[in-house]
N, C-alpha and C positions, 0 to 999 in steps of 0.2 A: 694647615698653612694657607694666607690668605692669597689672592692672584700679586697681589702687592709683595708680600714675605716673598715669595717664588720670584718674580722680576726682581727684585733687590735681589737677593742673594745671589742669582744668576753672573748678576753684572756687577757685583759687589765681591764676587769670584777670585777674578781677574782683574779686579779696578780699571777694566779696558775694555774701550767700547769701540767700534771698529765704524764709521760712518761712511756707506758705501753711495756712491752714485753707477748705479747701473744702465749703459745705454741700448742695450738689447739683453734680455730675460734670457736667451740661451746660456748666457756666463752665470746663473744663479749656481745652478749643481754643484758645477766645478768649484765653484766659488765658495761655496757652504763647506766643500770638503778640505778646501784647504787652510778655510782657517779654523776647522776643526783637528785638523792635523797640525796646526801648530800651536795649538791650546787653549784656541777662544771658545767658549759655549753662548756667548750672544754677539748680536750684532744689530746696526741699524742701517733700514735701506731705506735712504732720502727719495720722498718724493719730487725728486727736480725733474724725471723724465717719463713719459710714456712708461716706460716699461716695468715702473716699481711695483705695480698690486700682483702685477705675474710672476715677477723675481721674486718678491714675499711670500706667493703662495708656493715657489717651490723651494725657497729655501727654510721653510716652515716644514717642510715635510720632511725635512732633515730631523729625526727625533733628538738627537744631539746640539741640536742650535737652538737657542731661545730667539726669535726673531721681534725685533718692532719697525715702528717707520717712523722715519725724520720728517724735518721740512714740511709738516703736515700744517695746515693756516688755517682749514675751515672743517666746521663740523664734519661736513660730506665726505671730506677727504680721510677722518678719523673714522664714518663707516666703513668707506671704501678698505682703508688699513684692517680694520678689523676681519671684515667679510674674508679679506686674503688671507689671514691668519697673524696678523701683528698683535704681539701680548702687551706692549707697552708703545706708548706715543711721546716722540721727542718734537717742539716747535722750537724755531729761532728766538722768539719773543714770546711777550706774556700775552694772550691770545682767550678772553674773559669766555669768549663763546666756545671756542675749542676745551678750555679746562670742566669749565662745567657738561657739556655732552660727555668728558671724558669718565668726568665724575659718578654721571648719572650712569654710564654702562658699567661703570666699573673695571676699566679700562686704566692702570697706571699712566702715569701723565709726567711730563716734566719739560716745562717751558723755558724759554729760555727768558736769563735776567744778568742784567750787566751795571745794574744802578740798585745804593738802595731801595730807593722809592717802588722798582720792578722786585723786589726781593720781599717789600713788603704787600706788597700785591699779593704777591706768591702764598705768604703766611694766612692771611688775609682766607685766603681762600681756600686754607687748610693744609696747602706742600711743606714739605719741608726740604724735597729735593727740588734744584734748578742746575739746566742748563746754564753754563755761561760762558757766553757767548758774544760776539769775537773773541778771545780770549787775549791773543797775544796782542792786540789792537785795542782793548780797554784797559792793559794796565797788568795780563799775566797772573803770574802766584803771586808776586805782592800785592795787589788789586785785591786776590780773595783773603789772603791772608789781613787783607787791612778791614775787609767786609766781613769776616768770620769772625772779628771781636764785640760787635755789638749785634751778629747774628748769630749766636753761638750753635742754637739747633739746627741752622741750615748746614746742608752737605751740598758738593757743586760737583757737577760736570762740567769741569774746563773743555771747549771745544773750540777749533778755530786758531791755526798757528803753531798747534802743538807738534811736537815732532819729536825723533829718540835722542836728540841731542839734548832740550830743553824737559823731554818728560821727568826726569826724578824730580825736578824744583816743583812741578807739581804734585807727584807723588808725598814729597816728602809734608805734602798739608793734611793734618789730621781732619781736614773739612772737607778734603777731596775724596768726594764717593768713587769717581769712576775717573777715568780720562777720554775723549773723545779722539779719536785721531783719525784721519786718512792716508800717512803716507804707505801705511802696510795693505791699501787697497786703492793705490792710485791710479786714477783713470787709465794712462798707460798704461800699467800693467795689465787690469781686467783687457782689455782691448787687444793686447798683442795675448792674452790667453796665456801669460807667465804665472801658474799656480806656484807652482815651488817657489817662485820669488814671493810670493805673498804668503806662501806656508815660512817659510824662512824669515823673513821681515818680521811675519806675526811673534814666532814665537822667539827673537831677537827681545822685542817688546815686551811678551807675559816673562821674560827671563827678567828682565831688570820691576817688575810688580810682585815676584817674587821676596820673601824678606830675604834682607840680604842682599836682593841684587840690585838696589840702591846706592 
């Protein structure tokens, strides 16, 4: 199986990708265990703060967590991910310098695209999966659904806006690989150190990506 096979299927699992912002590396641990206790085996920790490469290296050491990192923009920052132990790299945008370093380590990639035009970029350059991104602010599942007719091989990561109220409309897209969300690891809660609400939330979530629980 190739490093690609392994990240998909990881997160293709669950069709649920958890997108964390961490502001102090002590809440990795805990953090890695509860949303392993609520049924995720991957996640993504956004490079928006100081403390991501250290949060990744310890929540990488979680044998049960497939870890990667968000918000990554520059090559440096896809070292830096990698060094920590991130298997896969998520960007906001299509990011021509970033896809190619990623390409070249062999390092799964997946940019974000919100427009054709970034969707054929993506092709373009060999993806087939993309972030998409704002999600509920471009247009939502009819957005991809209206984008998945004349991109049929693309698969999407809706991120940005999502939440359990609006998640099935996503789910129920046969072009939607994964979903991105936050609210089962929102700032709050890491911060006040509320695991069981995030073990609970999470798997609130893998219950309805469940078949059947649509």
């Amino acid at each position: 199986m190739t490093n690609v096979q392994h990240v998909e299927q990881a997160i293709g699992a669950a069709r649920l990708l958890p997108v964390v912002v961490l502001e102090e590396a002590a809440g990795a641990e805990p953090l890695a265990a509860a949303l392993t206790a609520g049924g995720l085996r991957s996640v993504e920790v956004t490079f928006r703060t100081d403390a991501a490469a250290e949060a990744i290296r310890i929540m990488a050491a979680n044998p049960e967590l497939l870890v990667g990192a968000g918000t990554v923009l520059t090559p440096a920052q896809v070292d830096a991910a990698v060094e920590a132990g991130a298997k896969f790299v998520v960007s906001p945008g299509f990011g021509p310098a970033v896809v190619a370093h990623c390409q070249e380590i062999g390092v799964p990639v997946y940019p974000g695209a919100a427009t054709a035009t970034e969707i054929q970029m993506a092709l373009d350059a060999g993806l087939s999966t993309v972030k998409f991104f704002p999600a509920e602010l471009v247009g939502g599942a009819k957005m991809i659904k209206a984008l998945a007719a004349p991109f049929r091989s693309v698969r999407f990561i809706p991120t940005g806006g999502v939440n359990i109220s609006n998640l099935p409309d996503y789910l129920a897209l046969g072009a939607v690989f994964a979903v991105g969300g936050t609210w089962m690891v929102a700032p709050d809660l890491l911060a006040a150190g509320k695991w069981d609400e995030v073990t609970r939330l999470t798997a609130e979530a893998v219950a309805l990506t469940s078949p059947g629980g649509n």
